[in-house]
C-alpha positions as CSV (number, residue, x, y, z in Angstrom):
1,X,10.5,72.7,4.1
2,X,11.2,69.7,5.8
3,X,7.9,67.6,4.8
4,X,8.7,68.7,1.5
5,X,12.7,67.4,1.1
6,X,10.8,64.4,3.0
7,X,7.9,63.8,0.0
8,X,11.1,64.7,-2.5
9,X,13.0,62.1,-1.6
10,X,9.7,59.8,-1.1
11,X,9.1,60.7,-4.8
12,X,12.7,59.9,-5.9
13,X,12.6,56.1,-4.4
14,X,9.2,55.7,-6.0
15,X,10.4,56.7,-9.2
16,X,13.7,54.2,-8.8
17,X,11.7,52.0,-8.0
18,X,9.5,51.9,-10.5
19,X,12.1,51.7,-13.2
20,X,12.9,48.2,-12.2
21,X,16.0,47.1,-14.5
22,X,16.1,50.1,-16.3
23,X,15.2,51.5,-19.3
24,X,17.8,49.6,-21.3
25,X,16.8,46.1,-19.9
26,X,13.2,47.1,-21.1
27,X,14.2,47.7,-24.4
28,X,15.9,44.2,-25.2
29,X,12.7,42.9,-23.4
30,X,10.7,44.6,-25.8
31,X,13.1,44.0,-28.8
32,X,12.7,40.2,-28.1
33,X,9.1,40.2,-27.8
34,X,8.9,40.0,-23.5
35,X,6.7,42.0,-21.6
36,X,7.8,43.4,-19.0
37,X,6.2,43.1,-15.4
38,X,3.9,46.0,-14.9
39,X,2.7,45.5,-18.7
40,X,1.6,41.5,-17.6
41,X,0.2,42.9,-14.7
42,X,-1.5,46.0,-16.5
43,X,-2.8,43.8,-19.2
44,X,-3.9,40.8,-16.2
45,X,-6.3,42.9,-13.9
46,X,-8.6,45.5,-14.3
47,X,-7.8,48.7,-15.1
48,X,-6.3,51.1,-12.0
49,X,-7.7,48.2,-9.4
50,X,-3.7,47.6,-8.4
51,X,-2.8,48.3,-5.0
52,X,1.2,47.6,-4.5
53,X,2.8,46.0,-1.7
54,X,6.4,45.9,-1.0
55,X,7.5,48.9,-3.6
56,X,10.5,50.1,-1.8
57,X,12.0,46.3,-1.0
58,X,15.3,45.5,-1.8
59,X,18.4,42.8,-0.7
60,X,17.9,42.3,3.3
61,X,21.1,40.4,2.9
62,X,23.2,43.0,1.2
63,X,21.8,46.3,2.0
64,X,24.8,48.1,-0.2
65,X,22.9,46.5,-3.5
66,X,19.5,48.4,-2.3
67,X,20.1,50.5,-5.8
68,X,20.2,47.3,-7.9
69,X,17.3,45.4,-6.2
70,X,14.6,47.9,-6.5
71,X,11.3,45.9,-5.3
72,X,13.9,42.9,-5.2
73,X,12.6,41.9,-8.1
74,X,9.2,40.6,-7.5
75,X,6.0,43.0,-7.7
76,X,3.1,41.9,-5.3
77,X,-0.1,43.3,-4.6
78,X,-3.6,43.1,-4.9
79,X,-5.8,43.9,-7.8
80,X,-9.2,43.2,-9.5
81,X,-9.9,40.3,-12.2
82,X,-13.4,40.5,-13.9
83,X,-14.2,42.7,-10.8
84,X,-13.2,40.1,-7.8
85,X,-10.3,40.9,-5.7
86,X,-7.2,38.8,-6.0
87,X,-3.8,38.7,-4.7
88,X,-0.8,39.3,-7.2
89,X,3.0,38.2,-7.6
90,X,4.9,38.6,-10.7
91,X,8.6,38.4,-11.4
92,X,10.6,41.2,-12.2
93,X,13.3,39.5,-14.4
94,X,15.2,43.0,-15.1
95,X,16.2,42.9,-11.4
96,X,18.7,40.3,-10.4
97,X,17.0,38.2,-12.7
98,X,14.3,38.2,-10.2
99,X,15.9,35.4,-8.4
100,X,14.9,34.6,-4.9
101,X,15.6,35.9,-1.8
102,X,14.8,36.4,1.8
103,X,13.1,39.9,1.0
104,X,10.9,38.9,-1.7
105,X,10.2,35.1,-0.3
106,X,8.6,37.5,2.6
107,X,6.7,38.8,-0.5
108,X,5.3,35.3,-1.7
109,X,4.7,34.3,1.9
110,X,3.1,37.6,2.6
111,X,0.7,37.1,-0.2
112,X,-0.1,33.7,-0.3
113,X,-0.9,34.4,3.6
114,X,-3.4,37.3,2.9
115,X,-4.9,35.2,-0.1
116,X,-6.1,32.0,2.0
117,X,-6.7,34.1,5.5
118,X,-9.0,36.8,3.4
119,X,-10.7,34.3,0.3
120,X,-9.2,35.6,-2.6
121,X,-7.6,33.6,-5.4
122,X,-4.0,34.1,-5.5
123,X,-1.9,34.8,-9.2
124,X,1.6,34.1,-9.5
125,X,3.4,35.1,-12.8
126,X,7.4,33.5,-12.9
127,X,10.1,34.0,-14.8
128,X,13.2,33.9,-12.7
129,X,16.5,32.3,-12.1
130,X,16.1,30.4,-9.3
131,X,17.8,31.2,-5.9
132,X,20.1,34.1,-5.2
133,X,23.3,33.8,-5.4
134,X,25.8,34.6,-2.9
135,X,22.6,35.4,-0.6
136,X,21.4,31.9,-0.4
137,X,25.2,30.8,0.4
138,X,26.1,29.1,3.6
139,X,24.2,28.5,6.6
140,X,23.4,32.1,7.3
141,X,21.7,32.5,4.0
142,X,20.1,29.3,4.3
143,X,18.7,30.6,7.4
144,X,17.6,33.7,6.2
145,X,16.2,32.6,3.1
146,X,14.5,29.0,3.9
147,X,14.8,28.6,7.7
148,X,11.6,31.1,8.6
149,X,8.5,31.1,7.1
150,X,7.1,27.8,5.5
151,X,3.5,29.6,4.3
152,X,5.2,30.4,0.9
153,X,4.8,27.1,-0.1
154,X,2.3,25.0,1.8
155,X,-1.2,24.5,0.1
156,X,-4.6,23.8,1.5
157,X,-6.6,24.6,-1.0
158,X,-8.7,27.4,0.6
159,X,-8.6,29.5,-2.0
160,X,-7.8,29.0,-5.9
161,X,-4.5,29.7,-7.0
162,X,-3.1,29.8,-10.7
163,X,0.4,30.3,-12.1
164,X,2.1,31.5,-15.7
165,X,5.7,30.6,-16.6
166,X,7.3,33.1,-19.0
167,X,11.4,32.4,-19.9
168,X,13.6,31.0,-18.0
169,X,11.5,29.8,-15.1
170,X,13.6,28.0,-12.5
171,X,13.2,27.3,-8.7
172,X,10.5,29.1,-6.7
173,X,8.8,29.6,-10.3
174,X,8.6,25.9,-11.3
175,X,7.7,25.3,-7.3
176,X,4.7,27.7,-7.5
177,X,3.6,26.2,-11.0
178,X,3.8,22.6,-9.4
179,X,1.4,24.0,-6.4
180,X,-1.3,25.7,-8.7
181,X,-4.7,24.3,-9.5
182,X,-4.4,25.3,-13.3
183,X,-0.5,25.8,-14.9
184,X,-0.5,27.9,-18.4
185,X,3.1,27.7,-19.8
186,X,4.4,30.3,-22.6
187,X,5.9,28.4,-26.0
188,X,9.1,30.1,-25.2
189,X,9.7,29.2,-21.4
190,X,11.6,26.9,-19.4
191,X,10.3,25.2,-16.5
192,X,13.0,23.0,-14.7
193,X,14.4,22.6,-11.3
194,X,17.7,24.5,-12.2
195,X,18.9,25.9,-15.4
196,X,20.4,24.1,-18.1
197,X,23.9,25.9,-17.0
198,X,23.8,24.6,-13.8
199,X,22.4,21.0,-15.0
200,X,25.6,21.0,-17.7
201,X,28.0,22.1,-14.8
202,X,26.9,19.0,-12.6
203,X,26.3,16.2,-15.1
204,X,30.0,17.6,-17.3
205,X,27.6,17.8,-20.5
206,X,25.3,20.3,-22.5
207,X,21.9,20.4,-21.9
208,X,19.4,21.5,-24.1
209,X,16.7,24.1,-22.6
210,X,13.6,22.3,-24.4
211,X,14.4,19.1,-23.4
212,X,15.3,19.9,-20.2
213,X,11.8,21.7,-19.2
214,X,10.4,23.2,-22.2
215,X,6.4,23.1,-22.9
216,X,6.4,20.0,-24.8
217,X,7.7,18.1,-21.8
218,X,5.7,19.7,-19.5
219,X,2.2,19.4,-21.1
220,X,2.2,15.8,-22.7
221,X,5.2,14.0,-20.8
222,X,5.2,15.4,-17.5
223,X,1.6,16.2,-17.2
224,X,2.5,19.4,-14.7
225,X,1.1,22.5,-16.8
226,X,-2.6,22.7,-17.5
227,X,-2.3,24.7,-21.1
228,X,0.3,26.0,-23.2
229,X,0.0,29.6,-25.3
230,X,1.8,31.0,-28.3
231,X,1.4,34.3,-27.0
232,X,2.1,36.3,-23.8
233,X,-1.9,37.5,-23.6
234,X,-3.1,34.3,-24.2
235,X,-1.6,32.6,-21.0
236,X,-2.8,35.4,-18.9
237,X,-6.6,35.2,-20.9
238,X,-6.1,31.6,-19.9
239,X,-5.8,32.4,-15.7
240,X,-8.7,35.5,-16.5
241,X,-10.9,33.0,-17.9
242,X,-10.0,29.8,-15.4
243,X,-10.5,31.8,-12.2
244,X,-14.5,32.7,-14.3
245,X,-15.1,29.1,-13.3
246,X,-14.4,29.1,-9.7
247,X,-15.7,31.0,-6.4
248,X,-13.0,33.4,-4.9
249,X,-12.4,30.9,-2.3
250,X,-13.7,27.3,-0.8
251,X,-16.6,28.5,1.5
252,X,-18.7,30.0,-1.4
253,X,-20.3,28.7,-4.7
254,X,-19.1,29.4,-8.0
255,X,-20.5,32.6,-9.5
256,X,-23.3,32.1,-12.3
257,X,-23.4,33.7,-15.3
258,X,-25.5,34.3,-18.7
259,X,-26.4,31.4,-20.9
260,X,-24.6,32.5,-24.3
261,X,-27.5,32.3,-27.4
262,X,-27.7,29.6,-29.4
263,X,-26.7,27.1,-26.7
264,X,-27.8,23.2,-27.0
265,X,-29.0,24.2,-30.6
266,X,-27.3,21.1,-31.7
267,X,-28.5,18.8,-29.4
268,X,-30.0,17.5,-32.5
269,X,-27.1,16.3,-34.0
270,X,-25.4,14.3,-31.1
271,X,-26.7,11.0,-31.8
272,X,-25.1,11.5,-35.5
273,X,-21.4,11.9,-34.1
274,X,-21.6,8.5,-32.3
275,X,-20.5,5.5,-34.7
276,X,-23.1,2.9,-35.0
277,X,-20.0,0.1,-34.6
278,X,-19.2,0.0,-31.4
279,X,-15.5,-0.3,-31.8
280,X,-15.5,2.7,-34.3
281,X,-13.5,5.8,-32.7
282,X,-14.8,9.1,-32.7
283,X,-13.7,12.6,-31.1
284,X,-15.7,13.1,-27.5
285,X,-15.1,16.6,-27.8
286,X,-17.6,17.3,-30.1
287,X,-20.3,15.8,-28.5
288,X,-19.1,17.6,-25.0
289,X,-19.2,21.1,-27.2
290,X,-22.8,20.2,-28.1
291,X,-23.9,19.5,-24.5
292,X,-22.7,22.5,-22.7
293,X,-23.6,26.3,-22.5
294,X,-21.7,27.4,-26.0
295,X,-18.0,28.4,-26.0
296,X,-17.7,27.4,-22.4
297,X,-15.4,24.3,-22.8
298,X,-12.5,25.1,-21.1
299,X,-10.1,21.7,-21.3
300,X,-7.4,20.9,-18.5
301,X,-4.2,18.7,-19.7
302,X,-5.5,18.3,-23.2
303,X,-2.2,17.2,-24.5
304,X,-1.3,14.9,-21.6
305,X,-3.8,11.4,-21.0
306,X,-5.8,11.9,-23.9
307,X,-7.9,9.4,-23.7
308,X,-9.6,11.2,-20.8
309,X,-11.2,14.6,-21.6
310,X,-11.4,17.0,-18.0
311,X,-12.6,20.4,-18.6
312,X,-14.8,23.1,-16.9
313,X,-17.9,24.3,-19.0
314,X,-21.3,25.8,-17.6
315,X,-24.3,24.4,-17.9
316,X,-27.2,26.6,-17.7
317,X,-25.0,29.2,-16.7
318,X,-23.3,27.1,-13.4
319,X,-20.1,26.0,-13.1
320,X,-19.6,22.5,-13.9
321,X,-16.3,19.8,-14.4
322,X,-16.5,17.6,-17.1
323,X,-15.2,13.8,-17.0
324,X,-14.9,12.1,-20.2
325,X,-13.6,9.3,-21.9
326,X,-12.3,9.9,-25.7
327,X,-12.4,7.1,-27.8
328,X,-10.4,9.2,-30.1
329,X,-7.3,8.1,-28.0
330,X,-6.7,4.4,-27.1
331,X,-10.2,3.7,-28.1
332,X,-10.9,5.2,-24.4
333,X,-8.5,3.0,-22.6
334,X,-7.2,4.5,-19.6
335,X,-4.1,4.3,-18.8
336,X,-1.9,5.9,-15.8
337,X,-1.3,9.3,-17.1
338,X,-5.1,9.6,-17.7
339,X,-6.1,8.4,-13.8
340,X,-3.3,10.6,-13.0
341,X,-5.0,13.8,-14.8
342,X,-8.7,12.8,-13.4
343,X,-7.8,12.6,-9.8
344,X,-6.4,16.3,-10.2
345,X,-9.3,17.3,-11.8
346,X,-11.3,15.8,-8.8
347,X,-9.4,17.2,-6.1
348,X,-9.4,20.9,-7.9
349,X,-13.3,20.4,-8.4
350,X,-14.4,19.2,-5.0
351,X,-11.9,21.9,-3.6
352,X,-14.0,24.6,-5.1
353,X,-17.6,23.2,-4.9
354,X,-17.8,22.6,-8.7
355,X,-20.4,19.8,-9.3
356,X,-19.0,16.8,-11.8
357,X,-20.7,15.3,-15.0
358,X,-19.3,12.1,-16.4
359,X,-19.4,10.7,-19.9
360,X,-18.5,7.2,-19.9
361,X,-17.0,5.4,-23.2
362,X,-14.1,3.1,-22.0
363,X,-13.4,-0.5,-22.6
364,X,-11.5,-0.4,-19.1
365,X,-7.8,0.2,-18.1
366,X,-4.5,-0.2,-20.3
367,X,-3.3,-3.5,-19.5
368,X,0.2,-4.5,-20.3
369,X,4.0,-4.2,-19.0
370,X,4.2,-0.7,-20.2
371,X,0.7,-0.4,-18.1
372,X,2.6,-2.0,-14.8
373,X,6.1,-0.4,-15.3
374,X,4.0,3.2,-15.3
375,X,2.4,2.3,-11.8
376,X,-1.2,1.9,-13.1
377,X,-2.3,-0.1,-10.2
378,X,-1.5,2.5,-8.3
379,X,-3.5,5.2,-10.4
380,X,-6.4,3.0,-10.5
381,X,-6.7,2.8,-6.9
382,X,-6.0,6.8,-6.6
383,X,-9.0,7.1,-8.8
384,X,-10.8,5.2,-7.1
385,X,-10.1,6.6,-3.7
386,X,-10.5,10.1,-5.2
387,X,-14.6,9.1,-6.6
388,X,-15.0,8.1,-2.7
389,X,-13.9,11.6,-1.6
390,X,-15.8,13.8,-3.8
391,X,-18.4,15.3,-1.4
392,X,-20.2,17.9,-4.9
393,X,-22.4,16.5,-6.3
394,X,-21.8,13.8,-9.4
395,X,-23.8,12.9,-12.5
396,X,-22.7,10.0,-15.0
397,X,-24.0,9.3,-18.8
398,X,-23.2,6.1,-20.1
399,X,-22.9,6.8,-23.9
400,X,-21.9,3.4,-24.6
401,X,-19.3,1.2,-23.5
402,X,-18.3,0.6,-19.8
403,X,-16.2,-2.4,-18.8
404,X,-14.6,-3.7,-15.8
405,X,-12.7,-1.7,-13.0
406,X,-13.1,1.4,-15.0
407,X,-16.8,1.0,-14.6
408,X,-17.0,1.8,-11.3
409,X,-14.3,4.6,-11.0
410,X,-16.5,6.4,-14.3
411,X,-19.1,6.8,-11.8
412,X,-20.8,3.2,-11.6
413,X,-22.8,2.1,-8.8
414,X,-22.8,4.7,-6.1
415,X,-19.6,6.3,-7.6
416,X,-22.1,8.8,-9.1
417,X,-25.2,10.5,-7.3
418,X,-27.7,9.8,-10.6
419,X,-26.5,7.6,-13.8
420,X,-28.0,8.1,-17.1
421,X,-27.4,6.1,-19.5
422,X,-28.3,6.3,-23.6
423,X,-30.1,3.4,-25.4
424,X,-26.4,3.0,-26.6
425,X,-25.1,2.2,-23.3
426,X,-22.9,-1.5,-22.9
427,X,-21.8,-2.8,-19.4
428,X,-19.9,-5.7,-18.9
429,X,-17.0,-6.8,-16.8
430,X,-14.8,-6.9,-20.1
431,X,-14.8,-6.8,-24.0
432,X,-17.1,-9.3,-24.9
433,X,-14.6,-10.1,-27.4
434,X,-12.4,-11.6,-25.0
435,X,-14.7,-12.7,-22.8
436,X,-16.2,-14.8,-26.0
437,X,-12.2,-16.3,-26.4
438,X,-11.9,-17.2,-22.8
439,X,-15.3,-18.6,-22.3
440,X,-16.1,-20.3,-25.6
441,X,-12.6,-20.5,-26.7
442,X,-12.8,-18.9,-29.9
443,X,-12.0,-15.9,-31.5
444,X,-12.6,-13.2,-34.1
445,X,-12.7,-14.7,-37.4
446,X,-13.2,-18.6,-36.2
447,X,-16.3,-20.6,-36.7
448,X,-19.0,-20.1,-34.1
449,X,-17.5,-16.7,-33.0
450,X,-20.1,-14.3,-34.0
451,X,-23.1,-16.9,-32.4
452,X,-20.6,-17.5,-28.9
453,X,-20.2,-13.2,-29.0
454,X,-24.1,-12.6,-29.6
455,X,-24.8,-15.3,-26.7
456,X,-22.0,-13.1,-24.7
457,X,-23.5,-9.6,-25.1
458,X,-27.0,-10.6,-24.4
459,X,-26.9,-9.6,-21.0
460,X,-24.7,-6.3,-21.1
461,X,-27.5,-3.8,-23.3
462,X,-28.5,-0.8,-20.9
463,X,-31.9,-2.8,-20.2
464,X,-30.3,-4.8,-17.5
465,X,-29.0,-1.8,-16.2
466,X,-32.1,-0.1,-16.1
467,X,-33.7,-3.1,-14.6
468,X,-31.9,-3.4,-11.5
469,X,-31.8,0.2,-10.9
470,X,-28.0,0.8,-11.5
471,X,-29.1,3.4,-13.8
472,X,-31.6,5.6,-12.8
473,X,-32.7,6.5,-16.5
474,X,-32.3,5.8,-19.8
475,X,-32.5,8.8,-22.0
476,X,-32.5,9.7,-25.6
477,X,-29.2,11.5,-26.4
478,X,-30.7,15.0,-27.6
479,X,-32.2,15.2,-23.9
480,X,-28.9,15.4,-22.4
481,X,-28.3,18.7,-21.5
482,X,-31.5,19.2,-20.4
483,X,-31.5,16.2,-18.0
484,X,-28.4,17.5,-16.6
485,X,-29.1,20.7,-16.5
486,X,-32.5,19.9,-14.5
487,X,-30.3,16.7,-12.3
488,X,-27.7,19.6,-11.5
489,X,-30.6,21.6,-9.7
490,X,-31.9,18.3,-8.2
491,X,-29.0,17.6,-6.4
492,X,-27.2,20.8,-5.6
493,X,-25.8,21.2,-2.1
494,X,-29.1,23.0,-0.5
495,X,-28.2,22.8,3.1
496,X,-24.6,24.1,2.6
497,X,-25.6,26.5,0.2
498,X,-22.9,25.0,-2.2
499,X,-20.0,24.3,-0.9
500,X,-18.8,20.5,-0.2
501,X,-16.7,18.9,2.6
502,X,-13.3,19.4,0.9
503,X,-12.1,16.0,2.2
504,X,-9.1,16.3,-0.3
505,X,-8.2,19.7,0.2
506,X,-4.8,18.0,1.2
507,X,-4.1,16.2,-1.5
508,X,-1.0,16.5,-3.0
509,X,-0.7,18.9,-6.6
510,X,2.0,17.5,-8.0
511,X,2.5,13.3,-7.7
């Protein structure tokens, strides 16, 4: 009789616990259009793969609340995605708003811990409203919530880790998104240090939510979320689908997979989509669509530095990163948001032993006060820096015009491991427009300017490339994937089965 009052009771916490909020909380949730947590996490990993840790948690601090902080308001555990383990945290926003506290920091920690010590990629899902409050209150809940365990938020990039923000999305959740290697925001959530009550309280004046952290700010201002989705599935499709890239930690190679029918069938039809003038824009994107395995381009930051394109795709069914310049944007001109998005994309792939393919069509760097006052030397020399560091292995095409600085961080010289370079290709140390002003002293439209430019470009066609072996080959576009394809498996890391040196495994997320 006494096991059973015992397994009673047992089944009476679970129960409470389980309930979160409560059932009313859940219906305004679901009235608004919110899922709740255990329908994110249902919907996120495979079905009956989660294993729960930390059900019966509640406040440490204020053990007379233990009936209003069931799980204390974050649910961890560890589950399946696409059939690999990973470990799980995801707000509980009916409880306490799942703000943070010593109990469920322990949670984070705890996770994040098992995740790196036992290679498996680590989910966080936020929606919260920042720290506790009275818990986090004078120097005893300092202590006990940020005097103990620093693994919550230190990052070494063992393993990959992604991150969702839902709602209100303050404190540890914006900290968490800032840590992530790939950032998927929800249309309706607000990602900011503290919450626009708190930021009105301080400065004495109203603060909008949207501009204080909403998606637009975040994806083409700030440049520190990866995607944005309309809907609630769609973010957490976006983290299935990113972690399909990437092996489950940084001492393995990505997983393969099938080459989807009907890939490279228009291989064909590249050469149409580049402009015969060379000062003609035109969308890299297609082109990068044509070249990969179909439906595999999966762009990073696509609303923040556009006139760089990074994105993971496949190639003959491996994992690859994609580098590009978008004449679309800037004509291709880089400027410091752009270096700022490639030297992520750098870091994330040689992290996770994902080799790197660049297409190269820049006329250089943004030049100009607005160029300075946003730290572009700086960037450039990042970038730079970063190429240096990347121990996976690196492929360049040259579709046609490389000038300057931004040659050599695109891959030039022995930036890259093997440079391609189409018939189209145009190296130079700048536009030979202006190089045609400063050395002949004339310009566009002048007498003698279209002689003085001709003399100027005579030297910069891919032939001199070719000729003193900066390019190893010179290839017709509709080849493309099939030289890279072939270049990949040329100069894949045999010896280490895969996996690189990591050298920036260190490197900061957020900058």
């Amino acid at each position: 009789m006494a096991f059973e009052a015992l397994l009673a009771e047992y089944e009476a916490r679970r129960a409470k616990a389980l309930a979160g909020g409560g059932e009313e909380k859940y219906a305004k949730r679901k009235a608004a259009g919110m899922w709740n947590a255990r329908e994110r996490i249902a919907y996120l990993l495979d079905k009956d793969s989660f294993i729960e840790s930390g059900l019966f948690g509640s406040s440490g601090v204020y053990p007379e609340q233990a009936d209003e902080t069931q799980t204390d308001g974050k649910l961890a555990g560890y589950g399946r995605i696409n059939g690999r383990d990973v470990c799980l945290v995801v707000n509980d926003f009916t409880v306490k708003g799942a703000s943070t506290s010593a109990t469920n920091s322990k949670k984070v920690a705890h996770m994040k811990r098992t995740a790196t010590e036992r290679g498996m990629p680590l989910v966080v899902i936020g929606e919260s409203t920042g720290a506790r409050l009275p818990d986090a209150m004078g120097s005893r809940g300092m202590g006990l919530l940020l005097g103990n365990d620093n693994t919550q938020f230190r990052r070494t990039r063992e393993v990959p880790m992604a991150a969702a923000a839902f709602g209100p999305s303050f404190g540890s959740s914006t900290w968490l998104m800032c840590q992530s290697d790939f950032a998927v925001m929800h249309k309706g959530a607000t990602m900011a240090v503290s919450s626009p009550r708190l930021v009105s309280m301080a400065l004495g004046e109203k603060v909008d939510a949207e501009e204080l952290g909403g998606w637009r700010l975040h994806a083409e201002i700030t440049g520190l979320v990866d995607q944005v989705a309309d809907k609630e599935e769609e973010a957490l499709d976006a983290i299935k689908k990113f972690l399909s890239y990437l092996p489950g930690h940084h001492m393995e190679a990505p997983p393969d997979a099938p080459v989807p029918a009907g890939s490279g069938a228009d291989m064909d039809k590249v050469f149409d989509m580049l402009p015969e003038s060379r000062t003609q824009v035109y969308d890299m994107k297609r082109i990068l669509k044509c070249i990969v395995d179909k439906d595999t381009l999966f762009e990073m930051k696509p609303r923040f530095g556009k006139s760089a394109v990074t994105a993971l795709a496949r190639l003959g069914g491996k994992s690859v990163g994609l580098v590009a310049n978008n004449p679309l944007h800037r004509g291709g001109a880089l400027d410091a948001d752009a270096c700022r998005k490639i030297v992520d994309f750098l870091v994330l792939c040689d992290s996770f032993n994902v080799p790197i393919v660049l297409l190269v069509d820049t006329p250089g760097f943004q030049i100009g006060t607005e160029a300075e006052k946003a730290g572009a030397p700086g960037k450039i020399m990042n970038f730079m820096n970063a190429m240096t560091l990347v121990t996976v292995p690196k492929l360049s095409v040259i579709v046609r015009k490389s000038y300057g600085r931004a040659y050599v961080c695109m891959g030039g010289g022995r930036h890259s491991d093997d440079i391609a370079a189409w018939p189209t290709a145009e190296v130079s140390f700048m536009s030979p427009e202006f190089a045609t002003k400063i050395v002949h002293g004339v310009g566009a439209g002048e007498p003698g300017f279209e002689q003085a430019l001709a003399d100027i470009r005579k030297g910069s066609d891919v032939w001199g490339l070719a000729s003193v072996y900066a390019a190893q080959a010179v290839i017709r576009p509709e080849q493309t994937r099939d030289y890279l394809i072939r270049m990949l498996d040329v100069y894949k890391l045999r010896i280490s089965k895969g996996v690189g040196q990591h050298l920036m495994r260190n490197w900061p997320t957020s900058y």
